[in-house]
C-alpha positions as CSV (number, residue, x, y, z in Angstrom):
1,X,-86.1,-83.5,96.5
2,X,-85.3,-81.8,100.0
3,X,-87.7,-81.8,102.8
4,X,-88.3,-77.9,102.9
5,X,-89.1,-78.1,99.0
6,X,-91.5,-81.3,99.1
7,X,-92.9,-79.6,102.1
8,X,-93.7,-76.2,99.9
9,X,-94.8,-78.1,97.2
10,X,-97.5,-80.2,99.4
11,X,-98.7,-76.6,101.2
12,X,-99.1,-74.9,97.6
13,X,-100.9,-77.7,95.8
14,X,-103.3,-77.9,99.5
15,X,-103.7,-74.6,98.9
16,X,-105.0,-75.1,94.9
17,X,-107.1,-78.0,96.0
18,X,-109.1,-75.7,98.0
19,X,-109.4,-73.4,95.2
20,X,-111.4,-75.5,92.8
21,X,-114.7,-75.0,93.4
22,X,-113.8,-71.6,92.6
23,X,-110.6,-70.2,90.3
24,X,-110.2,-73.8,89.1
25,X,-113.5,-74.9,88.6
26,X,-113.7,-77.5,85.8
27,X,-116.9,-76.3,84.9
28,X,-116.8,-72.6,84.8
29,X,-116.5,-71.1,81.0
30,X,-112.6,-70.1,82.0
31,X,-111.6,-73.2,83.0
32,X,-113.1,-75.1,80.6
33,X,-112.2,-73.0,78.0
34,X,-108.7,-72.8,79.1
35,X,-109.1,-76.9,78.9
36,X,-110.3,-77.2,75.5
37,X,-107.5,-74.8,74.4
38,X,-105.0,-76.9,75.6
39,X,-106.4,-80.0,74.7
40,X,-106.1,-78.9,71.3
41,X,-102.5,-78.2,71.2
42,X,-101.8,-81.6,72.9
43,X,-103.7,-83.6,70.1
44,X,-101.5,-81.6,67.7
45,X,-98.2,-82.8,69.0
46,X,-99.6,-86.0,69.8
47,X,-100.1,-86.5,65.8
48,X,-96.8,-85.1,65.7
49,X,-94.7,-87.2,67.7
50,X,-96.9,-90.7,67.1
51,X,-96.8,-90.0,62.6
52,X,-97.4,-93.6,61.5
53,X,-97.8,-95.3,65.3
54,X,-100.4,-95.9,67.2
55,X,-101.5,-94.2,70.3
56,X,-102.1,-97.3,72.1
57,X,-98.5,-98.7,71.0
58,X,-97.0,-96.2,73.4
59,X,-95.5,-96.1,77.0
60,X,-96.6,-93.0,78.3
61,X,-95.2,-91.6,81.6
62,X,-97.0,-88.8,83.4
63,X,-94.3,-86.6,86.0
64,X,-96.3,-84.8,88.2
65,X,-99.4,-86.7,87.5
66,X,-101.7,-84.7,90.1
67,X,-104.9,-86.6,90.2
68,X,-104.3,-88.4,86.7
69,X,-106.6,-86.2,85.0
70,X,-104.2,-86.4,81.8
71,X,-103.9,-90.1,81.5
72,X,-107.6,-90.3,81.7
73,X,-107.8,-88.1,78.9
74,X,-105.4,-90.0,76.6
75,X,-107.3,-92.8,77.4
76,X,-110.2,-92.0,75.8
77,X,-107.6,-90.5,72.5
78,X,-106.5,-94.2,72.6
79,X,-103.7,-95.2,74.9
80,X,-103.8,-98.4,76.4
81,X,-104.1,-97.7,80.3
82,X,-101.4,-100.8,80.9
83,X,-99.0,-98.8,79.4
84,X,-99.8,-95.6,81.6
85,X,-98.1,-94.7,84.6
86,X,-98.0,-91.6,86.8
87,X,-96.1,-90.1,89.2
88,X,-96.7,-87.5,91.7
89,X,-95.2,-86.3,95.5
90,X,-98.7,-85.7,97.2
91,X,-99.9,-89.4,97.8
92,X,-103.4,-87.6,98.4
93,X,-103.8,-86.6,94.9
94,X,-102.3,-90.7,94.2
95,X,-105.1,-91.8,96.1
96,X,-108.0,-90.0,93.9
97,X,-105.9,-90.9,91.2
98,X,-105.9,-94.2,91.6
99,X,-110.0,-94.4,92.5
100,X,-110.4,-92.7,89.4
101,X,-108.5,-95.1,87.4
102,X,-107.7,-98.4,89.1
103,X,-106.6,-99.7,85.7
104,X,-103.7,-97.6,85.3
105,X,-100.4,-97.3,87.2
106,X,-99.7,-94.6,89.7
107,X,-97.0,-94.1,91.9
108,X,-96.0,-91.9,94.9
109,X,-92.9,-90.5,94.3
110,X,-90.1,-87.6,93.2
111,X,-89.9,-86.5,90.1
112,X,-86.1,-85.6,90.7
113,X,-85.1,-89.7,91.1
114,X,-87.9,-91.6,89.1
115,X,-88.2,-95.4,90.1
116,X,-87.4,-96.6,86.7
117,X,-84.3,-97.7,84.5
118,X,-83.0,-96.4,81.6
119,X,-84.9,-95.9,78.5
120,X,-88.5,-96.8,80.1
121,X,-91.0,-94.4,78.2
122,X,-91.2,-93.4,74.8
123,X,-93.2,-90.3,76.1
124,X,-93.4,-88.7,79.2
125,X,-95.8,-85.7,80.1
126,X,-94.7,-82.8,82.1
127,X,-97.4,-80.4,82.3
128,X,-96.6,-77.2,84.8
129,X,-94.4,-79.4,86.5
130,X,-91.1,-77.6,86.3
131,X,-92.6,-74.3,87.0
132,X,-93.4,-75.1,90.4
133,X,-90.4,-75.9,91.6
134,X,-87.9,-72.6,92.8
135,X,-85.0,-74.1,93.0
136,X,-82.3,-74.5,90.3
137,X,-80.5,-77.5,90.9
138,X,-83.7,-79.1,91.7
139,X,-85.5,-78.1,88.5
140,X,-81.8,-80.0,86.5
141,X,-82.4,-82.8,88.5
142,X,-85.7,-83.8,87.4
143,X,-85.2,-82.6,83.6
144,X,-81.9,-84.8,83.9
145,X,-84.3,-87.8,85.2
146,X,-87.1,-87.6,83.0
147,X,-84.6,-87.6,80.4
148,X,-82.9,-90.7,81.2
149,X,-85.6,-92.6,81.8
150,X,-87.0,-91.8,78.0
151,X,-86.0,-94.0,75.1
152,X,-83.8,-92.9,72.2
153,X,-85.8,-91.7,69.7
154,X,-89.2,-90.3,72.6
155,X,-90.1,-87.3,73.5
156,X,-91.0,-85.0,76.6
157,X,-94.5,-83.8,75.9
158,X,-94.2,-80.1,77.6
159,X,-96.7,-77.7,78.8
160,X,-95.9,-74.9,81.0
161,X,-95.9,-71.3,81.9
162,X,-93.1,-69.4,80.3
163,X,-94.8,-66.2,82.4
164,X,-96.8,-65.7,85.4
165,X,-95.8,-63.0,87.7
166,X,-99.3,-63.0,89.3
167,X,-97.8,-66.1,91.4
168,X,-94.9,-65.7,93.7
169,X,-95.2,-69.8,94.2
170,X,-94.1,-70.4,90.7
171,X,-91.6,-69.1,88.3
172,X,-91.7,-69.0,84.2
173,X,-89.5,-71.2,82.2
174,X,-88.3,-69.1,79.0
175,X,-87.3,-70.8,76.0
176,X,-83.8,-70.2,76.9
177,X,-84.2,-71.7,80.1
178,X,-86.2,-74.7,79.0
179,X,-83.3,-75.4,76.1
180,X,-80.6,-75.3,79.0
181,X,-82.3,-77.7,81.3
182,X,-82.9,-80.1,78.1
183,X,-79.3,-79.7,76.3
184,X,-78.5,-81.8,73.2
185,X,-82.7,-82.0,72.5
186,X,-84.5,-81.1,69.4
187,X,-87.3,-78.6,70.2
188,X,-90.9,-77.9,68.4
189,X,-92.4,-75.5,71.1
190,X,-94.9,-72.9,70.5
191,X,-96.6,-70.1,73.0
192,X,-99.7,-71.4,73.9
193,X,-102.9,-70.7,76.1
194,X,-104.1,-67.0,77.0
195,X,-103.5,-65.9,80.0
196,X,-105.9,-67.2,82.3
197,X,-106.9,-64.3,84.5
198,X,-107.5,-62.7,80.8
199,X,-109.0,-66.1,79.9
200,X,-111.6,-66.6,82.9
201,X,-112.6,-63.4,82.3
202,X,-113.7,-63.4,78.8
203,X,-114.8,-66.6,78.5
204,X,-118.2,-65.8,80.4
205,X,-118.9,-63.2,77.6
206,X,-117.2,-64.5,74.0
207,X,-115.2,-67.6,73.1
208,X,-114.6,-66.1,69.7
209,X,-112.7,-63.5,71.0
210,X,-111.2,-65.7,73.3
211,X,-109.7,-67.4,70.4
212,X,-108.7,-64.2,68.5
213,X,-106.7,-62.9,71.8
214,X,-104.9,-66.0,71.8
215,X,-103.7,-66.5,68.6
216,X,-101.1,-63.4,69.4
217,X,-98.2,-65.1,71.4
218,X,-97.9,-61.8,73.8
219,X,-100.7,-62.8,75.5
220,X,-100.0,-66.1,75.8
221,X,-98.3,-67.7,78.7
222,X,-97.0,-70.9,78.2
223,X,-95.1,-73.0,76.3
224,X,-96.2,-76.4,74.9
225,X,-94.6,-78.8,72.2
226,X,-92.2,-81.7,72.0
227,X,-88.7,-82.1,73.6
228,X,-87.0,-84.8,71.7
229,X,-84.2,-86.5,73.5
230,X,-80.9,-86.8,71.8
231,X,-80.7,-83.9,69.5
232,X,-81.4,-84.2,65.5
233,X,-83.0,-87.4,64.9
C-alpha cells in the first residue's frame, strides 16, 4: 500500500474513532440496530458456507480487523480463538484489539501483501474493507491477496457498501465491480442493511418499521454474502 494511501486511511479511521461516542455509538438504538441487522445476515452465510462443519473447525482470517470486534463475536458463535487471526494497518486499533482478546492472533499489517502463504484460511472476513480504499489498482491488489491466501474450496465472507454518496472518503462497490475484482468466484450476495442515516433515525422511534424499510433492496446499501474462490464448486 503507498504511503499517501496508508496515510489517508490512518486520518479517516482517526477521524471515525472520534465519532463514536456519537454517530457510532454502540449503544444508541441506530447502531445497535444496524448491529443486530447485520449480525443476522452473517449467521445466515455462516450456516451457509460451514453445512455439515463445525464453526470451531475453521481458520478464519479477519482483513481489516479494526479493533477485532468481529472475531470476538464469532467467538462466542463458536470459533476457536487459536484459529483466529486479524489483520489491520492502524497498529492503534491492533493494540485494543489485542487487550480485548489476548487469546487470539492479531497482526499489524497491509491488506494488499498479507504475511501468509498460499491457501492459509478457509474463510476470511472483509467487512467495509474494500470500500475505503480510492484507488483501483490498490483495491485488485488486496482482492488478488486475500484470495490467494484462501484455500480451494473457502470463501470471502463480504460485507460492504454498494452506495454511500454521503461520504467522499469512501466509494461503493457494485456487483459488477465486486465480480471483476473477484474473477473466476462463485457469488451468493444479497443487498443488505438500511441505510444508516435512514437507520439511526428510525430506530429511536420503531424497529418494526425499521425492518419493513429494509426488506426493500433500494434502500439498502450494502452488499453481504459469500465469495467462493475458484468458480463452480
Amino acid at each position: 500500500m503507498s504511503p499517501s494511501e496508508q496515510e489517508r486511511l490512518r486520518a479517516i479511521y482517526a477521524e471515525r474513532e472520534a465519532l463514536k461516542k456519537s454517530l457510532y455509538d454502540p449503544l444508541s438504538p441506530g447502531a445497535f440496530f444496524l448491529s443486530v441487522s447485520r449480525d443476522r445476515r452473517v449467521l445466515a452465510m455462516l450456516r451457509e458456507f460451514l453445512g455439515a462443519r463445525a464453526l470451531h473447525q475453521l481458520e478464519i482470517l479477519d482483513v481489516g480487523c479494526g479493533d477485532g470486534n468481529m472475531l470476538r463475536r464469532l467467538v462466542l458463535w463458536g470459533a476457536s480463538p487459536d484459529k483466529l487471526c486479524g489483520v489491520d494497518l492502524l497498529e492503534s486499533r491492533i493494540e485494543r484489539a489485542r487487550q480485548l482478546s489476548p487469546n487470539i492472533q492479531f497482526l499489524v499489517g497491509d491488506a494488499g501483501d498479507l504475511p501468509f502463504p498460499n491457501s492459509s484460511w478457509d474463510l476470511a472476513l472483509m467487512f467495509t474493507v474494500v470500500s475505503s480504499i480510492l484507488d483501483d489498482a490498490l483495491q485488485r491488489q488486496v482482492a488478488s491477496e486475500t484470495l490467494r491466501v484462501l484455500r480451494p474450496g473457502g470463501a470471502i465472507l463480504w460485507y460492504d457498501f454498494w452506495l454511500n454518496p454521503t461520504n467522499s472518503d469512501t466509494r461503493g462497490i457494485p456487483l459488477r465491480q465486486i465480480h471483476s475484482l473477484f474473477p473466476n468466484c462463485r457469488y451468493r450476495l444479497r443487498r443488505t442493511t438500511l441505510a444508516p442515516p435512514v437507520a439511526r433515525r428510525l430506530a429511536q422511534i420503531s424497529w418494526p418499521l425499521c425492518w419493513v424499510l429494509e426488506s426493500l433492496p433500494m434502500l439498502c446499501t450494502h452488499y453481504i454474502g459469500l465469495i467462493y474462490k475458484g468458480g463452480d464448486l
